[in-house]
MDAnalysis code that builds the backbone (N, CA, C; Angstrom):
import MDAnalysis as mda
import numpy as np

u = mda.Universe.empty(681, n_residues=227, atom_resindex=np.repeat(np.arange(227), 3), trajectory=True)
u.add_TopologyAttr("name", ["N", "CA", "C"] * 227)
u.add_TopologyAttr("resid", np.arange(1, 228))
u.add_TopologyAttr("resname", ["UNK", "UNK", "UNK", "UNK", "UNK", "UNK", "UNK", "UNK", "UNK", "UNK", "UNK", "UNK", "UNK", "UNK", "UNK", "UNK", "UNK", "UNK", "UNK", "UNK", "UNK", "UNK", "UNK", "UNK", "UNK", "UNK", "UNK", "UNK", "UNK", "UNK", "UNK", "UNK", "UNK", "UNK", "UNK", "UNK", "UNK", "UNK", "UNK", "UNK", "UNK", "UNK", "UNK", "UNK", "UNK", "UNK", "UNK", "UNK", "UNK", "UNK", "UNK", "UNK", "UNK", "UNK", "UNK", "UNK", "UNK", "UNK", "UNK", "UNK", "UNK", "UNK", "UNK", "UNK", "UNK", "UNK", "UNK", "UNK", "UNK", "UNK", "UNK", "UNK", "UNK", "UNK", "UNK", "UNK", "UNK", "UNK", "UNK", "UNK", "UNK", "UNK", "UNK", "UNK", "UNK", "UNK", "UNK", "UNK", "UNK", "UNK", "UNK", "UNK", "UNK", "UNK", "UNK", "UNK", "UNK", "UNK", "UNK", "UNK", "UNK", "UNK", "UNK", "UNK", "UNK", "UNK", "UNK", "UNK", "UNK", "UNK", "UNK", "UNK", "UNK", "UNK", "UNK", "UNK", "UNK", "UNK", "UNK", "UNK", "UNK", "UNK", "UNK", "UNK", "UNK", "UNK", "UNK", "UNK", "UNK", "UNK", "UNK", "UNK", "UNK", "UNK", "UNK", "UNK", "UNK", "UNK", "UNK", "UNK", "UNK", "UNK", "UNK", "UNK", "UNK", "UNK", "UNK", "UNK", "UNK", "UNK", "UNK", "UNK", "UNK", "UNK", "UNK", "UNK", "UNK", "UNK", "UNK", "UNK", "UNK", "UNK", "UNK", "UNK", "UNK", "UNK", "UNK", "UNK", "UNK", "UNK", "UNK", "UNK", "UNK", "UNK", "UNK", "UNK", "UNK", "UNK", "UNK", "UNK", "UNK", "UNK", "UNK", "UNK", "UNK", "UNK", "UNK", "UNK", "UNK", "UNK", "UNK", "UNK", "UNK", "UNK", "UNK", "UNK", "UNK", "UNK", "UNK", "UNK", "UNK", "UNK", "UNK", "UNK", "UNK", "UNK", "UNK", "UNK", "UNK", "UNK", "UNK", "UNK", "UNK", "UNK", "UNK", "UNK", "UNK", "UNK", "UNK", "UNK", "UNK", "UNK", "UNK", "UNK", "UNK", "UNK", "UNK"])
u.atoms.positions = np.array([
    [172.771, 24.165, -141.931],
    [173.455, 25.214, -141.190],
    [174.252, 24.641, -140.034],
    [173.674, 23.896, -139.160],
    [174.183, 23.200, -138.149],
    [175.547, 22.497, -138.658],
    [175.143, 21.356, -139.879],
    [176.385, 20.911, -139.905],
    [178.149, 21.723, -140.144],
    [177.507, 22.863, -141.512],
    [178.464, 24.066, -141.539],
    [178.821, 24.870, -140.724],
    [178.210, 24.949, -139.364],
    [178.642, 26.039, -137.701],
    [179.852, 24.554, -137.355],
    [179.341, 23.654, -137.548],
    [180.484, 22.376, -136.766],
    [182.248, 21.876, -137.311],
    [181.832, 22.109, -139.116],
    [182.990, 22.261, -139.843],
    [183.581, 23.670, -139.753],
    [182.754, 24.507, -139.388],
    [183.646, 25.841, -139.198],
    [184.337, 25.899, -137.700],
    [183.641, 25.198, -137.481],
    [184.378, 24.969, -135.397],
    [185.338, 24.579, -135.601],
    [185.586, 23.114, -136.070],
    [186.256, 22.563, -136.195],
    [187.614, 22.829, -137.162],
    [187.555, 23.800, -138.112],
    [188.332, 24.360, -139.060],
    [188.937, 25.423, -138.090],
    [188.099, 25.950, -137.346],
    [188.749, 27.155, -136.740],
    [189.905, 26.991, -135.832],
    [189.371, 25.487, -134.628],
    [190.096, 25.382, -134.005],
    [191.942, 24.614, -134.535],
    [191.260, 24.303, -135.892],
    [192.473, 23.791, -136.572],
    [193.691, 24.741, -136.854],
    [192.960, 25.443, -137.743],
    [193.360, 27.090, -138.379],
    [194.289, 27.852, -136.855],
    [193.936, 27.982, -135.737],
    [194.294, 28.542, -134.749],
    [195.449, 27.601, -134.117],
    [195.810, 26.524, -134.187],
    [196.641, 25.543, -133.961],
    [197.606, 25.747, -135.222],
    [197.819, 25.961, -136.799],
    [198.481, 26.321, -137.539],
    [199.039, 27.212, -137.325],
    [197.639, 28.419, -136.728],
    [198.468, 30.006, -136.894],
    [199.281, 30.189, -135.490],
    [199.390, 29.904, -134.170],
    [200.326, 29.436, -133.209],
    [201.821, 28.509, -134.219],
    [201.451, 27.650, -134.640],
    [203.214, 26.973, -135.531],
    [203.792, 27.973, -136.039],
    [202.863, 28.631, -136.948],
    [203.196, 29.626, -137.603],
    [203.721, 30.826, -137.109],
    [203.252, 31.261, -136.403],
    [203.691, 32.513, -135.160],
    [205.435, 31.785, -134.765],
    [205.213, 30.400, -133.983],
    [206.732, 30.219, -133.214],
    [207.533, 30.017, -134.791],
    [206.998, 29.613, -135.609],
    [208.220, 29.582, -136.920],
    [208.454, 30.869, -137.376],
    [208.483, 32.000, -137.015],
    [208.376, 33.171, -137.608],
    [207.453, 33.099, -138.826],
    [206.761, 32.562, -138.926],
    [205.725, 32.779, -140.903],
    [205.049, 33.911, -140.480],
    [204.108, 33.919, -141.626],
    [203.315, 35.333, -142.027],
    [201.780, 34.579, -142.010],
    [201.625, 33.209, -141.235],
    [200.122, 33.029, -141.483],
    [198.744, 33.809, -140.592],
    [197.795, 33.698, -141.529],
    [196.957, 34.705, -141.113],
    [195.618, 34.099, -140.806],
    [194.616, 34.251, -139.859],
    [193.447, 33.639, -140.024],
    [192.513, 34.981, -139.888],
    [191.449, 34.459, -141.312],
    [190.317, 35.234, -141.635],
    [189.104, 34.958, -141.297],
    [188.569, 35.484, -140.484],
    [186.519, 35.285, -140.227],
    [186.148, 36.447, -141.163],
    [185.294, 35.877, -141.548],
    [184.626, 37.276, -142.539],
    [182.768, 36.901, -142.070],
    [182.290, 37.697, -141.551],
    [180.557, 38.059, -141.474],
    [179.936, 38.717, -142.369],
    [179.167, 37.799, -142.864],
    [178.796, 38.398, -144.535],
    [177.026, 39.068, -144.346],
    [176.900, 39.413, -145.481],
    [175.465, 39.701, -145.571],
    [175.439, 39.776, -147.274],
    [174.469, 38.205, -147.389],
    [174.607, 37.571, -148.412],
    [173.204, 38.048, -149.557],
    [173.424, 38.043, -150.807],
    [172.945, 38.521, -151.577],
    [172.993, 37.950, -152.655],
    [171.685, 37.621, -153.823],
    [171.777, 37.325, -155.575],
    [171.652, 38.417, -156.103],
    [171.885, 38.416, -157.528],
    [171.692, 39.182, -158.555],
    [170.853, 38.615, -159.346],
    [170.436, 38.917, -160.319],
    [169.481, 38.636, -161.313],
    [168.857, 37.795, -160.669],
    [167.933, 38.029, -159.794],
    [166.542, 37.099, -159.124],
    [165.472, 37.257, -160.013],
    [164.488, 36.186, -160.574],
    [163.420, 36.332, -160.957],
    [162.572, 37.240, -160.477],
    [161.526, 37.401, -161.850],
    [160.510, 38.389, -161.340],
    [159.555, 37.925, -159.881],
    [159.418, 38.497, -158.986],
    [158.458, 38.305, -157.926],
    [159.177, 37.613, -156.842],
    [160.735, 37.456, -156.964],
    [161.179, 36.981, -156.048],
    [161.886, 38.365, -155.162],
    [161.853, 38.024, -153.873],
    [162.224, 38.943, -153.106],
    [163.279, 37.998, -152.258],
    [164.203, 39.089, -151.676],
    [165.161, 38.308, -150.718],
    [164.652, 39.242, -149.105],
    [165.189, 38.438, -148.254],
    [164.999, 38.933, -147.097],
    [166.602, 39.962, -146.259],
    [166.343, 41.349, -145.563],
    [167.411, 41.430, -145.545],
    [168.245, 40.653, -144.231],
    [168.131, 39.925, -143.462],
    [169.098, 39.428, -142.525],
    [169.307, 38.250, -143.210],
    [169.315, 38.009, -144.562],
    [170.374, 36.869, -144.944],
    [171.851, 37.002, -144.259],
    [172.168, 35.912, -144.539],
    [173.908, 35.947, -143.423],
    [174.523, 35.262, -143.894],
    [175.747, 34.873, -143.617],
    [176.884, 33.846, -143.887],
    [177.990, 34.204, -142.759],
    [178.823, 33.130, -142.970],
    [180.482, 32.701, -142.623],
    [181.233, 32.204, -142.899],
    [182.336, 33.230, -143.039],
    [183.245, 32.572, -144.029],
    [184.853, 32.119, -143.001],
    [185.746, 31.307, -143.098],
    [186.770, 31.179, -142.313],
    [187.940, 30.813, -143.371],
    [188.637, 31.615, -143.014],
    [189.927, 30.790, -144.078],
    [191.536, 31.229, -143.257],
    [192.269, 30.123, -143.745],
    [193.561, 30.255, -142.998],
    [194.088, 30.788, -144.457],
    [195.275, 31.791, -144.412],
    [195.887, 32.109, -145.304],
    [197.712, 32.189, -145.232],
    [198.271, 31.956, -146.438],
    [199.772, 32.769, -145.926],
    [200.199, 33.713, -146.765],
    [200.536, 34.596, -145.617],
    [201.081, 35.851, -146.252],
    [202.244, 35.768, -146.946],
    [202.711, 36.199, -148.308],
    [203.804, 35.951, -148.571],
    [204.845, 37.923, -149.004],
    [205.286, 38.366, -148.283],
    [205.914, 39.304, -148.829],
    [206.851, 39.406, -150.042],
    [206.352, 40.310, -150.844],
    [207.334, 40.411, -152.240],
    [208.485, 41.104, -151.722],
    [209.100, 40.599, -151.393],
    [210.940, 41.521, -151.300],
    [210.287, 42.260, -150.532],
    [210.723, 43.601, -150.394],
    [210.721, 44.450, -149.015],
    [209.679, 45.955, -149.752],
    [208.764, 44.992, -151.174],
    [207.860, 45.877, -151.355],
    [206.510, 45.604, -150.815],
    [205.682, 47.168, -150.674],
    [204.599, 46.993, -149.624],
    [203.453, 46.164, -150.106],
    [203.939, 45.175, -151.239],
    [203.091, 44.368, -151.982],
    [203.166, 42.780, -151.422],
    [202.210, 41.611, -150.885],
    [202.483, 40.242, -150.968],
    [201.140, 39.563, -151.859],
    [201.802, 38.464, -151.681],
    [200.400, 37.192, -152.508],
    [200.081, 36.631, -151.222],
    [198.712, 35.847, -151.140],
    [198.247, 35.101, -150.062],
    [197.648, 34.224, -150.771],
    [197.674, 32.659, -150.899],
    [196.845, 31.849, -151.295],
    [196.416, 31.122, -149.621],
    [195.026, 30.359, -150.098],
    [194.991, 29.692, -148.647],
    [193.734, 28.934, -148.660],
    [193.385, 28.337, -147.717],
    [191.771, 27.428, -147.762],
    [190.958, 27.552, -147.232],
    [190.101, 27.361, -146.552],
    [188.507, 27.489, -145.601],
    [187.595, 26.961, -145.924],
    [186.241, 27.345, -145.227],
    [185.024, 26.503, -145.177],
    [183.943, 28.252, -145.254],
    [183.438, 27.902, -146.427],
    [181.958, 28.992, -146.319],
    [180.738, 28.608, -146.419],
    [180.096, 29.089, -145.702],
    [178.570, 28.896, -145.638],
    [177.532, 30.230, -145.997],
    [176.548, 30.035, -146.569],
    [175.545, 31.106, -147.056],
    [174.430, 30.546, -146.696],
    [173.868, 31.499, -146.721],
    [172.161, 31.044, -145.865],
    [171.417, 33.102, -146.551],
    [170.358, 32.283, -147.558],
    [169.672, 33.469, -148.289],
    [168.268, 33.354, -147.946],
    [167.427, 34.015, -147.503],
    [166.140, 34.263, -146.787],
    [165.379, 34.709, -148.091],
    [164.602, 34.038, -148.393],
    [163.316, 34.837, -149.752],
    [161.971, 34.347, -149.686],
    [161.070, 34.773, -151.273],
    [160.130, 34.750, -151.103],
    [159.548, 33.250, -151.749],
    [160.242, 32.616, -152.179],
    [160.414, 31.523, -153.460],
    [160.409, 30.306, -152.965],
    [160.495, 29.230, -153.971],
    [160.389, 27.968, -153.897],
    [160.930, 27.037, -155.305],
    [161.929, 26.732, -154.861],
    [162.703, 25.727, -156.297],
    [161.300, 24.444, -156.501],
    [161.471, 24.510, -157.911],
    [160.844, 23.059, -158.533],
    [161.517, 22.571, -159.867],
    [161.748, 21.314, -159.296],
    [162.481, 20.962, -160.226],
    [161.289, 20.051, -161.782],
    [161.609, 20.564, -162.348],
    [160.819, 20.157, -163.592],
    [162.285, 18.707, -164.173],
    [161.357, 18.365, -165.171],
    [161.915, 17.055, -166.415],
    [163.552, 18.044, -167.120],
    [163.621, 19.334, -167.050],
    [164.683, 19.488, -167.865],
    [165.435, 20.466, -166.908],
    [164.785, 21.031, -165.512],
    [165.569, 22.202, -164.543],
    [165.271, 22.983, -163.649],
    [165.558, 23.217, -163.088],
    [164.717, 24.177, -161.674],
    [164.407, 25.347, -162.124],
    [163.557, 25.662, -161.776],
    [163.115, 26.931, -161.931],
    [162.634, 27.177, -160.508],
    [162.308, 28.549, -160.274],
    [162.332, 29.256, -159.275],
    [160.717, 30.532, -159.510],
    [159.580, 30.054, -158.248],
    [158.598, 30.855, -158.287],
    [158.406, 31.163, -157.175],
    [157.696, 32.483, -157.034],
    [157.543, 33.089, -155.626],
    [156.004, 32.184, -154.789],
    [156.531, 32.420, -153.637],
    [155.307, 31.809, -153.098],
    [154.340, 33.037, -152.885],
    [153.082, 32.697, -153.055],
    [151.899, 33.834, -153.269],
    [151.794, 34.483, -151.654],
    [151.790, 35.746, -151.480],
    [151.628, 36.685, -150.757],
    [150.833, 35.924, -149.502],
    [149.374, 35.300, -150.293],
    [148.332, 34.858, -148.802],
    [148.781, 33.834, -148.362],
    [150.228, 32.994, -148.656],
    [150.598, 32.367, -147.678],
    [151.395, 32.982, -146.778],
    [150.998, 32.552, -145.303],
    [151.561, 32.831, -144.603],
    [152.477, 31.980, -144.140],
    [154.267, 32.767, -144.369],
    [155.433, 31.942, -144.572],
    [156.407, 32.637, -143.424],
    [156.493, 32.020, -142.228],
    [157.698, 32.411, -141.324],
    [159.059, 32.411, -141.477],
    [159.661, 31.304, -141.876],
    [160.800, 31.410, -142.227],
    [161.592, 30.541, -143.847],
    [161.855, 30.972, -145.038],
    [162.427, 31.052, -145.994],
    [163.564, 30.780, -146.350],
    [164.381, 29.663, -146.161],
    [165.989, 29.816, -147.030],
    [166.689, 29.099, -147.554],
    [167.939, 29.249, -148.344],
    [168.513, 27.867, -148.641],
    [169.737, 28.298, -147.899],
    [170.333, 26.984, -147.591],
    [171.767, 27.440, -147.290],
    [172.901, 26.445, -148.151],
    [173.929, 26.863, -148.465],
    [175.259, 26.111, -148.833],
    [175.917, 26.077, -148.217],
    [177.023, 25.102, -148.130],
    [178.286, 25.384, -147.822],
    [179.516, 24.468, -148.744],
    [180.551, 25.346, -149.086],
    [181.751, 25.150, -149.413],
    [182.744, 25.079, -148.908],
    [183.737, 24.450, -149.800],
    [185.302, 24.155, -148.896],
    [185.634, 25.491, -150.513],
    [186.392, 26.101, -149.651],
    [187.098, 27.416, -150.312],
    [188.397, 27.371, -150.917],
    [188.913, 27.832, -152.060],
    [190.456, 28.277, -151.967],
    [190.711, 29.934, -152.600],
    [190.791, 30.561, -151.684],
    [191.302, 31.695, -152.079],
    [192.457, 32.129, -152.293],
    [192.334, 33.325, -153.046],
    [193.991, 33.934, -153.216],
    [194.162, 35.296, -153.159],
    [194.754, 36.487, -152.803],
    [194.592, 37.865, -152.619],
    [196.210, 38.484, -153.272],
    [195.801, 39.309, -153.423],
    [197.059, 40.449, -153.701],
    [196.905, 41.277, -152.839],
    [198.348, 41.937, -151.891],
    [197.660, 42.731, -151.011],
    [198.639, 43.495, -150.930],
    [198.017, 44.827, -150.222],
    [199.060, 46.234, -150.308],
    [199.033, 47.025, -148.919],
    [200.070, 46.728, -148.402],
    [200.290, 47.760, -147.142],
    [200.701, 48.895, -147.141],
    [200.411, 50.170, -146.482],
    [201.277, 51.249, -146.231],
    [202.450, 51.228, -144.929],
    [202.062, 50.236, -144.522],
    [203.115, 49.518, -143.718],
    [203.279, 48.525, -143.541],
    [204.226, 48.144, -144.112],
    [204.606, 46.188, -144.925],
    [205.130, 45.859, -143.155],
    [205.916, 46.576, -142.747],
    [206.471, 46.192, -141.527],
    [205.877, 45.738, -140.273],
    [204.971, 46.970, -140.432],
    [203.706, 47.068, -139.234],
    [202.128, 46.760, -139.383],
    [202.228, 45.526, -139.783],
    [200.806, 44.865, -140.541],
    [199.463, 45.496, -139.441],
    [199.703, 45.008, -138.299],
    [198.879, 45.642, -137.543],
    [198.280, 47.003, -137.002],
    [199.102, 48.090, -137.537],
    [198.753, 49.249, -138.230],
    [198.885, 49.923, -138.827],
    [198.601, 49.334, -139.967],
    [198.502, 49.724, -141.375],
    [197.488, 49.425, -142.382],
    [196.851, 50.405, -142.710],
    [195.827, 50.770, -144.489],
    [196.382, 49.450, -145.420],
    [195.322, 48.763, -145.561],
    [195.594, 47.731, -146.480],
    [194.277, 47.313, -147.318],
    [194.932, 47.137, -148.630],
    [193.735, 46.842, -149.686],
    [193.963, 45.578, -150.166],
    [193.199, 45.069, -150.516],
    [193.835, 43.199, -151.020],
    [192.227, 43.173, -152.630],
    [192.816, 42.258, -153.224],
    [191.825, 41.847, -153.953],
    [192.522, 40.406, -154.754],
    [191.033, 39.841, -155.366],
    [191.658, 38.478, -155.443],
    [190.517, 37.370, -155.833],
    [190.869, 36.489, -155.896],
    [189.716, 35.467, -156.704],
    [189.456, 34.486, -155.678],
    [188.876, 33.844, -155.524],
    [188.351, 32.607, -154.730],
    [187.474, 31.321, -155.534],
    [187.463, 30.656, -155.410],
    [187.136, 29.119, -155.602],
    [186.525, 28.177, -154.833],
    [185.400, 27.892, -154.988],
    [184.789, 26.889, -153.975],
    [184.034, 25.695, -154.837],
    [184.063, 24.793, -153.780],
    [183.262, 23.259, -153.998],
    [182.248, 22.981, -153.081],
    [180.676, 23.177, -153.140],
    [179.913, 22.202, -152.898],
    [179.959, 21.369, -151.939],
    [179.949, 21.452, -150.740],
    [179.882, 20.011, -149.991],
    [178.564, 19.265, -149.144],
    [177.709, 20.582, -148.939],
    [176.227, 20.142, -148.520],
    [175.223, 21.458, -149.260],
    [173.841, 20.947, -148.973],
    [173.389, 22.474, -149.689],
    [171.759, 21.881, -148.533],
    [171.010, 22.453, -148.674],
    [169.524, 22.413, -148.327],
    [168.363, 23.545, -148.211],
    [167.585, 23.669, -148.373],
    [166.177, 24.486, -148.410],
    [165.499, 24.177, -146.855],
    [165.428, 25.203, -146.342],
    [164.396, 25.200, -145.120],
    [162.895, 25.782, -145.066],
    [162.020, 25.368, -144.482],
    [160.761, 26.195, -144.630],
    [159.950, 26.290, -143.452],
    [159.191, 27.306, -142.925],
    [158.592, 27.046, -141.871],
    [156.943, 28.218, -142.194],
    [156.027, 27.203, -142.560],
    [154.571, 28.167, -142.707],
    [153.763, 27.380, -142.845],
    [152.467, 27.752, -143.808],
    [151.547, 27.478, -144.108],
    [151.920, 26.005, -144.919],
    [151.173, 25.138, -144.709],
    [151.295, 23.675, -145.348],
    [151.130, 23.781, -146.751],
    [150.428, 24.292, -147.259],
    [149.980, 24.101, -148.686],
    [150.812, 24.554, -149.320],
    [152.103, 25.286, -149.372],
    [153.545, 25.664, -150.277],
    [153.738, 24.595, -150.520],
    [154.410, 23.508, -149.660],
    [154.464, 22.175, -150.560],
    [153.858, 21.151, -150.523],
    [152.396, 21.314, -150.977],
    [151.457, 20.265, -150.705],
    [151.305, 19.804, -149.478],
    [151.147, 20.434, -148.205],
    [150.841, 19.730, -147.016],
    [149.506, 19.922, -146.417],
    [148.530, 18.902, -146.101],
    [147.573, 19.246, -145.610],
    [147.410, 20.399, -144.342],
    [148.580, 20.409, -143.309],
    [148.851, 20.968, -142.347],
    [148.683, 22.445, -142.165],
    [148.143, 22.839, -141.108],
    [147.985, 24.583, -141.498],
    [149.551, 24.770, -141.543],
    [150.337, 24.150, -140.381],
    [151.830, 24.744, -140.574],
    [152.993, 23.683, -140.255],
    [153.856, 24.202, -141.186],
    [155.041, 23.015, -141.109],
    [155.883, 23.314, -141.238],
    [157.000, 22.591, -141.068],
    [158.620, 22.659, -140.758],
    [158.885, 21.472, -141.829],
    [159.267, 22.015, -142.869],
    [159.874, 21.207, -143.850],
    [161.450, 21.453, -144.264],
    [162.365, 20.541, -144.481],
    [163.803, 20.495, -144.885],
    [163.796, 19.548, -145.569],
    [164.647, 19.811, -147.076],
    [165.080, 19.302, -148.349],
    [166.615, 19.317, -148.168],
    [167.442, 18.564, -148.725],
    [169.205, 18.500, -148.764],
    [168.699, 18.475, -150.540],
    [169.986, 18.473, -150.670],
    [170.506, 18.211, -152.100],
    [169.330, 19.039, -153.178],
    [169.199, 20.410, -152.907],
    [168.542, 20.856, -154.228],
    [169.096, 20.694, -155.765],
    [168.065, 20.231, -156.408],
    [168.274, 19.744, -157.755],
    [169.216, 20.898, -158.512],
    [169.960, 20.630, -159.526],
    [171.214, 20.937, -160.687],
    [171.733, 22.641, -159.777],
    [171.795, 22.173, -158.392],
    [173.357, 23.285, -158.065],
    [174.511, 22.919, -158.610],
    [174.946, 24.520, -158.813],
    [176.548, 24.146, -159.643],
    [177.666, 23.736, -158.317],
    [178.228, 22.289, -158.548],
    [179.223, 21.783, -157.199],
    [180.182, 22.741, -157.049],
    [180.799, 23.800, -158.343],
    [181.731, 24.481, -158.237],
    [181.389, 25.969, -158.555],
    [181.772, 27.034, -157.649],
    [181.898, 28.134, -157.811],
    [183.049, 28.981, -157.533],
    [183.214, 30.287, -158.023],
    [184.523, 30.874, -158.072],
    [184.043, 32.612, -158.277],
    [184.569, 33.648, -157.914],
    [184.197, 34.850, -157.509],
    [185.760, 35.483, -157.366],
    [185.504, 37.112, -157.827],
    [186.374, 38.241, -157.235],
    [186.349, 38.357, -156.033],
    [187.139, 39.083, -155.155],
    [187.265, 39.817, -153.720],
    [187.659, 40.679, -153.369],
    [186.964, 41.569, -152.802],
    [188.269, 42.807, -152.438],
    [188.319, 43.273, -150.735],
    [189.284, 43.606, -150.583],
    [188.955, 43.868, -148.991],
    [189.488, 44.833, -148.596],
    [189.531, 45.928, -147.428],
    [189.648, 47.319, -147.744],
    [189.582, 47.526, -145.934],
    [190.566, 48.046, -145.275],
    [190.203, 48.107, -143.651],
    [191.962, 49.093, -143.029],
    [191.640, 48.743, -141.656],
    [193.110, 49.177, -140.981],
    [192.908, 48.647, -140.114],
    [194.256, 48.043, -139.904],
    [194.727, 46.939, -138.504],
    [193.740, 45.626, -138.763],
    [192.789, 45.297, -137.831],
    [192.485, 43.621, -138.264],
    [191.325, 43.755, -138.850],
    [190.563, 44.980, -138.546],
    [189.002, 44.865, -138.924],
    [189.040, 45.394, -140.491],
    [188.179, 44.862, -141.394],
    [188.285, 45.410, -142.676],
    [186.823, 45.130, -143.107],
    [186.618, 45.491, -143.854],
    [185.910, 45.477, -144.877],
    [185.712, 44.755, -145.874],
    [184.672, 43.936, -146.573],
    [185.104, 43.144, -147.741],
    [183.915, 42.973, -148.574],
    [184.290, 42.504, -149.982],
    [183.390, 41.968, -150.766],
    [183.405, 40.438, -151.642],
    [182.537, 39.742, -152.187],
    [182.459, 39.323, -152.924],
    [181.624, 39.000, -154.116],
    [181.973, 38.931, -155.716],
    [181.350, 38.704, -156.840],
    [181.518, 37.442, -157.184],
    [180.305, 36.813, -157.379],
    [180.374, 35.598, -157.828],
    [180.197, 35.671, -159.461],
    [181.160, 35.322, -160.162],
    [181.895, 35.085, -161.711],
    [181.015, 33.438, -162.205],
    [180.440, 33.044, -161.674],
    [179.573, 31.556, -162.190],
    [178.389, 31.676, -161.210],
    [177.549, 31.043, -161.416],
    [176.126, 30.895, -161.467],
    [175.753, 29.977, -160.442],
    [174.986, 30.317, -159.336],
    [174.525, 29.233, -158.005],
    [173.664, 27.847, -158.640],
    [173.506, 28.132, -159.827],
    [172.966, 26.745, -160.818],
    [173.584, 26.473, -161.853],
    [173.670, 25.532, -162.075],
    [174.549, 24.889, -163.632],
    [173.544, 26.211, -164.641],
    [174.633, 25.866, -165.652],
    [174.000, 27.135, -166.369],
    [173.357, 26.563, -167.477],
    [172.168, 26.445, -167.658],
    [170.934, 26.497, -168.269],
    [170.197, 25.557, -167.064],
    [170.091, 25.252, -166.178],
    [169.844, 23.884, -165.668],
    [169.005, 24.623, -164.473],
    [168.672, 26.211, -164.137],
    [168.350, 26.598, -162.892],
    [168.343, 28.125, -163.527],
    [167.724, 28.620, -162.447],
    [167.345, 30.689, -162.164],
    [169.351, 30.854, -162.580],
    [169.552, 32.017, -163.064],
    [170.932, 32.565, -163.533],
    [170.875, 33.312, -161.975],
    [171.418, 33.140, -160.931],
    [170.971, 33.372, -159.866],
    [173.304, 33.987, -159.417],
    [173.425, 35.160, -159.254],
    [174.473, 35.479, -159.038],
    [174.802, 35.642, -157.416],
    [175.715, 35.089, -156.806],
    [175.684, 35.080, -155.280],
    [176.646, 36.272, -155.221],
    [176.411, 36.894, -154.317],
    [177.127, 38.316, -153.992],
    [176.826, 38.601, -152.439],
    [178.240, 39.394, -151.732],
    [178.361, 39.134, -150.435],
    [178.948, 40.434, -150.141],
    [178.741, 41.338, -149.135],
    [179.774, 42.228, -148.354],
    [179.508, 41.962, -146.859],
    [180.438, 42.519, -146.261],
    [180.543, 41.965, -144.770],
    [181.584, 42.627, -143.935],
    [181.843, 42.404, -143.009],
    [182.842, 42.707, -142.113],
    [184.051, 41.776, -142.034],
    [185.515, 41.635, -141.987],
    [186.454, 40.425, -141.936],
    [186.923, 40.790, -140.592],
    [187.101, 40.125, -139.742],
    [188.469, 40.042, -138.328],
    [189.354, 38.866, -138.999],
    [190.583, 39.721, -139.075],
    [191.808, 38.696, -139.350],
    [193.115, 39.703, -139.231],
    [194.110, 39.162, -139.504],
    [195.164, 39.322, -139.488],
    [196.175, 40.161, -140.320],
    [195.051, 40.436, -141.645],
    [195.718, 40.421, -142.992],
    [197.160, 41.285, -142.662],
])
């Protein structure tokens, strides 16, 4: 998590140095924060998620207007991070991870994995005022693309979840076994003026597919940007 709050610092303050060029060149670039509240689909039986899972997402985009209709394209890049709170514990076996809940009488404080990706998104988007971006009803939807660049499991409880003699421990894993490096998802986003609304469907699998839980990442949230 730490390292992904530092690449998002650092992206941001980049992103904000673009979108200033961009501003004195007359362009249309836009910068997106999106605050997620992160979610799977098809979780195994007995697994539970927690609800203050979270994420952050940052992406610089450019707006491109179609002719002087209230329609443009935006392709663009960023850095996302997810962080999912549950009841579970990856083990990796001889042929794939599988995924089991940890039993009730342990007592388990804190639960999660987190990722993070380098992003490329793309949107279609529709104003009721192409002119007056800043107030105006706008809907966008669109695909996104990401790569893998760190991942890890955190834990904080009872020792005996992963073999520890200890009544309680603070354990961290990097590199959980057969994550898929690449993922890619729908989007839609839905607001007026900067604050909007958004979603995302993840279209591939948080594990190679046969290789891990069929584990679907799914996100809605709040965006501040520009669109």
């Amino acid at each position: 998590m730490k390292k992904g709050l530092i690449l998002i610092g650092l992206l941001w303050m980049s992103l904000t140095a673009l979108h200033a060029q961009g501003e004195r060149m007359g362009g249309q670039d836009r910068i997106v924060m999106e605050l997620n509240w992160n979610s799977w689909l098809n979780t195994p039986d007995g697994i539970e998620q927690r609800w203050f899972s979270r994420g952050l997402n940052v992406f610089f985009m450019y707006d491109l207007q179609l002719g002087n209709s209230p329609f443009s394209i935006a392709p663009g890049f960023g850095i996302g991070t997810d962080n999912v709170y549950h009841n579970g514990r990856f083990v990796a076996t001889d042929t794939q991870t599988v995924m089991v809940p940890i039993p009730d009488s342990i007592d388990v404080k804190g639960n999660k994995i987190n990722t993070t990706y380098l992003e490329v998104p793309f949107e279609i988007r529709f104003r009721t005022k192409p002119n007056d971006k800043g107030r105006s009803w706008k809907i966008a939807a669109g695909v996104r693309g990401g790569l893998l660049i760190s991942n890890h499991i955190k834990y904080r409880g009872e020792g005996a979840t992963f073999g520890f003699p200890q009544a309680e421990v603070k354990y961290k894993e990097h590199n959980v076994p057969n994550l898929d490096n690449l993922r890619y998802g729908a989007t839609f986003r839905v607001g007026y003026g900067p604050v909007n609304l958004h979603a995302y469907y993840g279209l591939s699998s948080l594990f190679e597919s046969g290789q891990g839980p069929e584990l679907v990442p799914f996100h809605i949230g709040l965006s501040i940007n520009g669109l």
